[in-house]
N, C-alpha and C positions, 0 to 999 in steps of 0.2 A: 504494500500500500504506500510507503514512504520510498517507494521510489518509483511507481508511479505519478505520485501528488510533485516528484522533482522534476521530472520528465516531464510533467504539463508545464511548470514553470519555469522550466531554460525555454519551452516554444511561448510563451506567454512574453516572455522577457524580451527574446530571442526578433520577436513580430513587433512587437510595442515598442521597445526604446526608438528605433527609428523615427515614429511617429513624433515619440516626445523631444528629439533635438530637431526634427526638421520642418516640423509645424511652424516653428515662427520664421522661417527661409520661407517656406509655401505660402505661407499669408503676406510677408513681406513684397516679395520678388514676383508671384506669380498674380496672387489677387490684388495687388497695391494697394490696402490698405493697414491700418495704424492699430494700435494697439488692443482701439476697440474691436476689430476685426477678428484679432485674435482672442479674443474674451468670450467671442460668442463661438468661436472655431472649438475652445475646449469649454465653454456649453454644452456644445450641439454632441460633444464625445461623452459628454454625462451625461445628458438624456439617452442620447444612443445605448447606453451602458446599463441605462436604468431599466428603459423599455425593452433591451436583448433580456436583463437578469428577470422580468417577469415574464418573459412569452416564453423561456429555452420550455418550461416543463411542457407545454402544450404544442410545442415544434417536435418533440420527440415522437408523438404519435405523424409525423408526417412524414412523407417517402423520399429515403434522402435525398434522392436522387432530382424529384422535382424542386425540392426543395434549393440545392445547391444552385439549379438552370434558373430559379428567380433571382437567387442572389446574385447570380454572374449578369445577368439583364438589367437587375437595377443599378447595376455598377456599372456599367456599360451606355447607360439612358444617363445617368449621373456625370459621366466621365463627356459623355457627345454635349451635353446640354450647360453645366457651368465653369467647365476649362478649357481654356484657351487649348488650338492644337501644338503639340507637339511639335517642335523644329526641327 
């Protein structure tokens, strides 16, 4: 069990840290805006965070597989519709 619970948490860490030094680079440099910008950016990771921690038990009964192809569509509707393209 306790090395389980470590194994989630190097991939936990592992995913994460990225987000938390490069968030304020991708607010800065890519959305231009200031400080406030960034305040609502890790908002919107705490609501996210909130709303993932009370739907997981009721996503377990879903198939994962559809499951997964929403998530890759709404990443993909998200990525076409408020960032700029790629250079």
């Amino acid at each position: 069990m306790a090395a389980r619970l470590l194994v989630v948490e190097f991939f936990f860490n592992f995913l994460y840290m990225p987000t938390e030094i490069a968030l304020p680079l991708f607010v800065r440099g890519t959305l231009d805006v200031d400080a406030t910008g960034l305040g609502l950016m890790w908002g919107a990771l705490g609501v996210g965070a909130f709303v993932g921690a009370a739907l997981v038990n009721q996503m377990r009964n879903l198939p994962q597989r559809h499951l997964l192809i929403a998530i890759i569509a709404l990443w993909a509707f998200v990525r076409s519709r408020w960032l700029p393209p790629e250079a």
